[in-house]
C-alpha positions in Angstrom: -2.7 -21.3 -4.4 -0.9 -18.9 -6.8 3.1 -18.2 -6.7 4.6 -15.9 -9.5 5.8 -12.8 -10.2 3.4 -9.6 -11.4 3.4 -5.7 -11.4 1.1 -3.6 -9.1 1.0 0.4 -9.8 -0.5 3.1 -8.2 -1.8 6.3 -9.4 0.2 9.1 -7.7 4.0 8.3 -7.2 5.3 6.7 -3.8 8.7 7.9 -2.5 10.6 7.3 0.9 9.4 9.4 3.8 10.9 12.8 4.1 12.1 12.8 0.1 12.3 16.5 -0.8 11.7 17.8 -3.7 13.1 21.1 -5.1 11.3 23.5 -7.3 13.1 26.6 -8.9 11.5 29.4 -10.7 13.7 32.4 -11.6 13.0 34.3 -8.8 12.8 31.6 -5.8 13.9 28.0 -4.9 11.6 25.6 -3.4 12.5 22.5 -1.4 9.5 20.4 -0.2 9.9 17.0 2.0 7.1 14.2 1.4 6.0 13.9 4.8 2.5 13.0 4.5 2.0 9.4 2.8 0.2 9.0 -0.7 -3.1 8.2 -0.5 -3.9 6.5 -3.9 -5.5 3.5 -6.0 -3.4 0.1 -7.0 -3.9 -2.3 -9.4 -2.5 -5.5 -9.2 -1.6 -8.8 -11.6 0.5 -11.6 -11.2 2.2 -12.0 -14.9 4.5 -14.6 -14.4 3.8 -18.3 -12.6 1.0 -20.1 -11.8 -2.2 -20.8 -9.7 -2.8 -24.3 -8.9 -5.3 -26.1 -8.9 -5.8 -24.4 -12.5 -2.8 -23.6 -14.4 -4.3 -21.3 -16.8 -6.2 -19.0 -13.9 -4.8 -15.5 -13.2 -5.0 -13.5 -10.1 -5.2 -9.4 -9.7 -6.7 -7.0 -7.6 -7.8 -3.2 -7.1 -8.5 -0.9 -4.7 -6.7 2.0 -2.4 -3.0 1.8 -1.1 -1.4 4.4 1.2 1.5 5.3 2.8 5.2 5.3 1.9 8.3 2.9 -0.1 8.8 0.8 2.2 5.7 1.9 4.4 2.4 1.6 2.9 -1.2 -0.3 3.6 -4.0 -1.1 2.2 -7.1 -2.8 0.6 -8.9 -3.9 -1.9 -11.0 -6.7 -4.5 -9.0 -9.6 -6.0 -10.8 -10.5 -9.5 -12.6 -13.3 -7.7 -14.4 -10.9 -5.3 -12.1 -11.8 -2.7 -11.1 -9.1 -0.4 -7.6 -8.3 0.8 -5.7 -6.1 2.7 -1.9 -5.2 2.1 1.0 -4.1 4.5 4.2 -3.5 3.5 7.3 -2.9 5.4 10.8 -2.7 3.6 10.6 -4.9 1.0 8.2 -7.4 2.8 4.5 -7.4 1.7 2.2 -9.1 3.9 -1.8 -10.2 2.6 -4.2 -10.7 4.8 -8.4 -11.4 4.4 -9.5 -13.7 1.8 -6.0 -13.5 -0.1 -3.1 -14.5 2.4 0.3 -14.7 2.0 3.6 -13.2 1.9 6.2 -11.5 -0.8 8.8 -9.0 -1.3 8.0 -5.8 -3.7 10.5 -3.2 -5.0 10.4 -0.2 -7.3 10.2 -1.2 -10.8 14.5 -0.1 -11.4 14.2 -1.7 -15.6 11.0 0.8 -16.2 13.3 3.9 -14.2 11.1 3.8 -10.9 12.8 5.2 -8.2 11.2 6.2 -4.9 13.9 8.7 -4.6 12.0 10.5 -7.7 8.7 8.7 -7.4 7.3 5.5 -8.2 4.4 4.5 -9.9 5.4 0.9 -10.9 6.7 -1.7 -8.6 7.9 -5.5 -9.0 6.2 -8.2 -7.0 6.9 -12.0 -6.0 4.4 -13.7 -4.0 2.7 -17.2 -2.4 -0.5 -16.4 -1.9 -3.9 -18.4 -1.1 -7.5 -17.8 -1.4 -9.7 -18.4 2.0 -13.2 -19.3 2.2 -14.7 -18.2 5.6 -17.1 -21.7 5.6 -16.7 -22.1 9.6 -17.1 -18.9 11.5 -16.9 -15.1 10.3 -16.9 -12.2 12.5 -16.5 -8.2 11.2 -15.8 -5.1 13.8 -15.7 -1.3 12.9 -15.3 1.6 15.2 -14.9 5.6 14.5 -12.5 7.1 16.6 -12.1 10.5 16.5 -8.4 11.9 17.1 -7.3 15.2 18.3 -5.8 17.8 16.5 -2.9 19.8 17.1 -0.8 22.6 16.1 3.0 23.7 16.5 5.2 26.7 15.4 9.1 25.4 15.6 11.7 27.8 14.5 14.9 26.3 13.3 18.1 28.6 12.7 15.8 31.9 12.6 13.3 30.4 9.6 9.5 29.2 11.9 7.8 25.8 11.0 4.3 25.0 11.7 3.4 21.0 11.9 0.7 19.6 12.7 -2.8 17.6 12.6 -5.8 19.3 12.1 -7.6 16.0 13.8 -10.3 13.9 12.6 -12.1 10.6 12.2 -9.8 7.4 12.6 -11.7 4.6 11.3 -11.3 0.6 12.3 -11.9 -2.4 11.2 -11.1 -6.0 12.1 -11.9 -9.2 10.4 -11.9 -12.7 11.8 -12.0 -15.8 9.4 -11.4 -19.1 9.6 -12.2 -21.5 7.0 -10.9 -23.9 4.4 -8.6 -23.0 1.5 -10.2 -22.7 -1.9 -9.1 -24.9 -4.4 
């Protein structure tokens, strides 16, 4: 069992859905909305606190986040080869797989992270364990593939395409139940 505090960054900034952005060059302005999530790599290590039995152990991860502040998923390798997979909504982040638990994470404000600008660094507080899968293991995937489609909005005069060009959605599920490593 580990509880502390650590820092997990990503490597392209996180904002809050539908941030814009403006752009000026001396001939044009620019505004840009973030509507599609970052799709990105994390690192992760708890700085502050402890993991019991062993005082002296650390925990981190890696692996790919995406999403949104205050929207985002995930998954990835703790540095005991335990896998893990992330979902955050609001503050809340939620671990799942062979690292469980619970926490809160928020832009890192004393660096100047913002996801009104951007984030790269964020703050986090967990309780987390590490599951062994000893008594029965099960793993599911399925491709799905999702429809595409296309729209042309005009708004006040000025015409909007959105859209999806479609692809391949792809699921998995893991079921473990086991004992809690020590």
């Amino acid at each position: 069992m580990c509880v502390g505090q650590g820092t997990a960054n990503t490597g392209a900034p996180f904002y809050y859905p539908g941030t814009p952005t403006v752009t000026t060059s001396p001939s044009s302005v620019a505004v840009n909305l973030q509507v599609g999530p970052a799709y990105t790599s994390f690192s992760f290590s708890m700085t502050l606190g402890t993991c019991a039995p062993n005082l002296a152990e650390t925990l981190s991860a890696i692996g790919q986040v995406s999403g949104w502040c205050g929207h985002a998923w995930g998954s990835g390798v703790t540095n005991s080869g335990h896998r893990v997979v992330i979902l955050i909504v609001g503050n809340t982040i939620v671990y799942t797989g062979g690292l469980a638990g619970i926490g809160t994470i928020m832009a890192n404000a004393l660096a100047g992270e913002s996801c009104v600008t951007g984030a790269l660094s964020f703050i986090v507080v967990s309780a987390l364990i590490l599951l062994n899968c000893q008594i029965h293991k099960t793993k599911t995937s399925s491709l799905t593939f999702v429809p595409g489609f296309w729209t042309l909005t005009t708004v006040l005069s000025r015409s909007f395409h959105f859209g999806w060009s479609g692809g391949n959605y792809h699921e998995w599920k893991k079921v473990c139940i086991g004992f809690v490593l020590p």
